[in-house]
N, C-alpha and C positions, 0 to 999 in steps of 0.2 A: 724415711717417712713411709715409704713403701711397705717395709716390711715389716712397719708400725700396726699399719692396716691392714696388712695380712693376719697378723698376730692377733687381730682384736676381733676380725672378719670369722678367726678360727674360734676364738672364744666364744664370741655370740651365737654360732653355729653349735654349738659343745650346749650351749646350756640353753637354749630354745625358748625363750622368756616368751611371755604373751604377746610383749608390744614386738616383739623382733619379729617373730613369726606372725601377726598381723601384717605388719609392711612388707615382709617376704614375700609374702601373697599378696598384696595390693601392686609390689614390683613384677609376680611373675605375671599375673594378669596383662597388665601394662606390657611387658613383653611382647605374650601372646597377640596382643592386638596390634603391636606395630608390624611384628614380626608379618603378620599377618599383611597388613596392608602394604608393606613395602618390601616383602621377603628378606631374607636372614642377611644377605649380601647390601640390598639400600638401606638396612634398619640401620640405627647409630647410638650408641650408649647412650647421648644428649637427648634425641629423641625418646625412646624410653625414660628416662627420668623426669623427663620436661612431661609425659603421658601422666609416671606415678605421682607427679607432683614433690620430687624430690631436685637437688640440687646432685648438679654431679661427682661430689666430693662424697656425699654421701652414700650415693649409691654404691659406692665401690666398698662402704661397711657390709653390704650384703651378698655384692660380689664382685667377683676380678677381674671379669669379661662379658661379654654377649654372647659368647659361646658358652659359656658356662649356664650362664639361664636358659637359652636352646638348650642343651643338655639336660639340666634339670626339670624342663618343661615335659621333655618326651619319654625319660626313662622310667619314671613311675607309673605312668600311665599304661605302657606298654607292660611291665609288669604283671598289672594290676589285670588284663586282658585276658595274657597268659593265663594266670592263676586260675580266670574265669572259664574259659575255654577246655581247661585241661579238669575241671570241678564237670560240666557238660559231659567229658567225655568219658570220666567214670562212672557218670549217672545212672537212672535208668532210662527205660525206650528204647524206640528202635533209633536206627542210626538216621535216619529221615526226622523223626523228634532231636535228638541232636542237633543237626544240621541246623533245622528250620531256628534252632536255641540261640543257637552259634550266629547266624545271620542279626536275629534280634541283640545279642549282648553286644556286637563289633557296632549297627548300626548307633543303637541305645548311646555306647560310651564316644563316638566321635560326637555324638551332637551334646551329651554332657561335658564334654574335653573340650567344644573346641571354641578355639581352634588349632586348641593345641596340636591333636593328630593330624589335622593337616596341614600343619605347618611341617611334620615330619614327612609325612605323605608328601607335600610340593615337592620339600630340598630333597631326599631322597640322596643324598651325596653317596649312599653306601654304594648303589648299586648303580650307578652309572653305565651306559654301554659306552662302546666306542663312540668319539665321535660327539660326546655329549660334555660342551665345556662347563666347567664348574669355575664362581666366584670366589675370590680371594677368603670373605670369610667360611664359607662352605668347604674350602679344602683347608681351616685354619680348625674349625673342629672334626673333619676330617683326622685330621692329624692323632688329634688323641686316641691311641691304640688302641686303649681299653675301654673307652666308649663304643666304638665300632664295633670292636668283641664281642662285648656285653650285647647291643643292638642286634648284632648279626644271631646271634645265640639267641636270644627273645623269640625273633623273628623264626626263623628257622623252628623252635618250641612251638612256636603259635602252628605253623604248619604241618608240623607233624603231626599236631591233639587232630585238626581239620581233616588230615589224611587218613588219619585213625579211625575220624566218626566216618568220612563215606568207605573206607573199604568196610566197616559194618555192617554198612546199608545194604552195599554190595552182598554179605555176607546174609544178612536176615531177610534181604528179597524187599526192602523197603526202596532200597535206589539201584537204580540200572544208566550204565552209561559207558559206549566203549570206549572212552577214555581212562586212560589209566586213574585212580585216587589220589597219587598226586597233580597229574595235571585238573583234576577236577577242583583238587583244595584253591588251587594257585588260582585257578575262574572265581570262585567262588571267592575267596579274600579279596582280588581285583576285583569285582564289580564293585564290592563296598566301600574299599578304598577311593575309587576313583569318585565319588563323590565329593570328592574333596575339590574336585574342579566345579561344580553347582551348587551344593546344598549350601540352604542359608536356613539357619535357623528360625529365621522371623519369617519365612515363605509361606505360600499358601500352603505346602504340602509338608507334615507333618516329621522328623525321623521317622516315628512307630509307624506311621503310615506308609514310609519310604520301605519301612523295612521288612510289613505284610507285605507291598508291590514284589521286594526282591524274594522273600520265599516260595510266594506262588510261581513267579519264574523260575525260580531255580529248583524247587520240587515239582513242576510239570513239569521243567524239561527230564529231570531225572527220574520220574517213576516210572517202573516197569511196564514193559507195553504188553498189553492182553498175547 
């Protein structure tokens, strides 16, 4: 029966029909929102379906796990960043135009995403320091090597395009700071990330407007001083 379902799970994926790909998206929304309100570790395939409005038999035609829809949920996204990110930094302007670009597309895509990216931003399994326990399902997608990989490598891309636009800056006299360019990228991706502990979309304060507050901080702090 199992690998009835796998079998057909593969099929429907292969040929992308309108209504499959409708509830795909109706399921990973639902996801997102449980995932969200009870993190990856209290969410439970039940509760996700019982969200999408599906039964749980069903659910498993679209997919095999709850780590697979985490999955699914954060690697497009993150992709999609990269691309934007790395499009910035071949641009034109100076690296300060960059920058302030970069701040706006990362801000932009978590409040369109989410709460997808911060559901990746909470669990955060990759990078774990000492000392910091991880739940059963977090070290269950954990697990999968090539996800990580792939994650790791995204992530890592996104930082290097960021480290690229401020040694520019450095470079054209638009940004000063004696921190080295990478630890400037790593501030600069941290602040906007860590919004993922406050922002609400339906807030008084807007992303775009979260995300003019973070530029002006972070290009006063960084522009050259007379």
């Amino acid at each position: 029966m199992t690998s009835d379902i796998s079998r057909r799970r593969k099929i429907a994926a292969r040929e992308q029909s309108a209504v499959y790909v409708e509830r795909r998206q109706a399921l990973m929304k639902a996801a997102a929102e449980t995932f969200r309100e009870q993190g990856l570790d209290g969410a439970s395939l039940n509760d996700i379906a019982s969200r999408a409005k599906l039964d749980r038999a069903s659910l498993y035609y679209y997919v095999s796990s709850k780590e697979e829809l985490y999955r699914a949920l954060v690697e497009e996204i993150v992709q999609k960043n990269v691309e934007q990110v790395e499009i910035v930094r071949s641009g034109a302007g100076t690296g300060a135009d960059k920058l302030r670009e970069m701040i706006r597309l990362l801000m932009k895509s978590y409040a369109e995403n989410y709460p997808h990216l911060y559901i990746f931003v909470a669990e955060d399994f990759g990078r774990r320091g000492p000392g910091r326990r991880q739940g059963r399902s977090s070290a269950k997608v954990a697990e999968s090597q090539d996800w990580r990989a792939e994650l790791s490598k995204l992530g890592d891309l996104y930082h290097t395009a960021v480290r690229d636009i401020v040694t520019e800056g450095f470079g054209d006299g638009s940004l000063s700071s004696p921190l080295s360019p990478g630890l400037v990228a790593h501030g600069v991706i941290g602040m906007v990330s860590w919004s993922h502990r406050w922002f609400d979309p339906d807030g008084r304060t807007t992303a775009k407007e979260i995300a003019e507050g973070f530029v002006h901080m972070v290009l006063d702090g960084l522009s050259p001083q007379p």
